[in-house]
N, C-alpha and C positions, 0 to 999 in steps of 0.2 A: 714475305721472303726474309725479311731482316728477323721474325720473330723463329724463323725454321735455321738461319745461322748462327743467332747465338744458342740456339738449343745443341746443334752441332757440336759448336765449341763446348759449350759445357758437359755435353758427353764425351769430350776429350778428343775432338778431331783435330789434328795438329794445322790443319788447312782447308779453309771453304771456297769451292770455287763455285758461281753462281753462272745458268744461265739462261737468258730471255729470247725467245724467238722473234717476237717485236717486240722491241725497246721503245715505248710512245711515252718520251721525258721531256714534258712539255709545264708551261706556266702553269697548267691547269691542273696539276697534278699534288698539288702541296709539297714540293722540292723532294721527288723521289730518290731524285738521282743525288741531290746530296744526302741524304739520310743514307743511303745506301755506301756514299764513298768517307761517311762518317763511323760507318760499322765496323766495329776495331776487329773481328771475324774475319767478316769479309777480306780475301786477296785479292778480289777480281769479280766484277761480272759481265759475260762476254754479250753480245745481243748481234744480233742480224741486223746488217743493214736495209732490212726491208723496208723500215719505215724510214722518212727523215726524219730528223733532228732538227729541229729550226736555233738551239740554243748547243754552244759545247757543253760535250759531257767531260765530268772530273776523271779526271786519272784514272779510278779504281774502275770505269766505264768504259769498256775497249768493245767497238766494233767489228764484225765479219762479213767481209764482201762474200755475198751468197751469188753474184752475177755467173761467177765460174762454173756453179753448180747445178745454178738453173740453164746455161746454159748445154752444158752435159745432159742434164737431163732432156733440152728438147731434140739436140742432136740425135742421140738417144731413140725418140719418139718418132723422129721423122726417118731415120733409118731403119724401126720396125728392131732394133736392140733391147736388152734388156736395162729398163730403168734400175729394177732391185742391183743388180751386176755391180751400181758403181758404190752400192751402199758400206762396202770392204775397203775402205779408205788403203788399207795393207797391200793392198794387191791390184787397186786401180788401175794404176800407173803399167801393169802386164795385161790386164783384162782388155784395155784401152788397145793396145800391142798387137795384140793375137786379134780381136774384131776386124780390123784391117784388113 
């Protein structure tokens, strides 16, 4: 990842924004997550809180509660709705609306 940011930057991207679906930044990992909030590139890398974290992550390492969306999704599942539907983040919040 850090080798695919600065290549970004040096092909002139004014801002890199990174993301991890599980973020697993643990001792065991040779200090990912600092290398990562040392990458002068890097603005941000967002991760899913799917996994825990047993250590905080630096600054440049911000989390997303995905509970909200797995929840949707199983409401979703058990009312026989369309899961694809809530994939439109723009327009959720009406799709949600009109199901009702």
């Amino acid at each position: 990842m850090i080798r695919s940011i600065n290549q970004l930057k040096a092909s002139g991207a004014s801002t890199v924004y990174a993301w991890a679906t599980h973020g697993v930044f643990n001792a065991q990992n040779d200090g990912a997550s600092e290398k990562l909030q040392n990458t002068e590139g890097l603005e941000f890398c967002l991760i899913s809180n799917s996994v825990h974290s047993p250590t905080p992550l630096p600054p440049k390492m911000r989390k997303l509660n995905v509970a909200p969306l797995l929840a949707e999704a199983i409401a979703r599942s058990l009312y026989n709705k369309s899961i694809t539907g809530m994939l439109n983040l723009d327009t959720m919040g009406e799709k949600i609306k009109e199901e009702k």
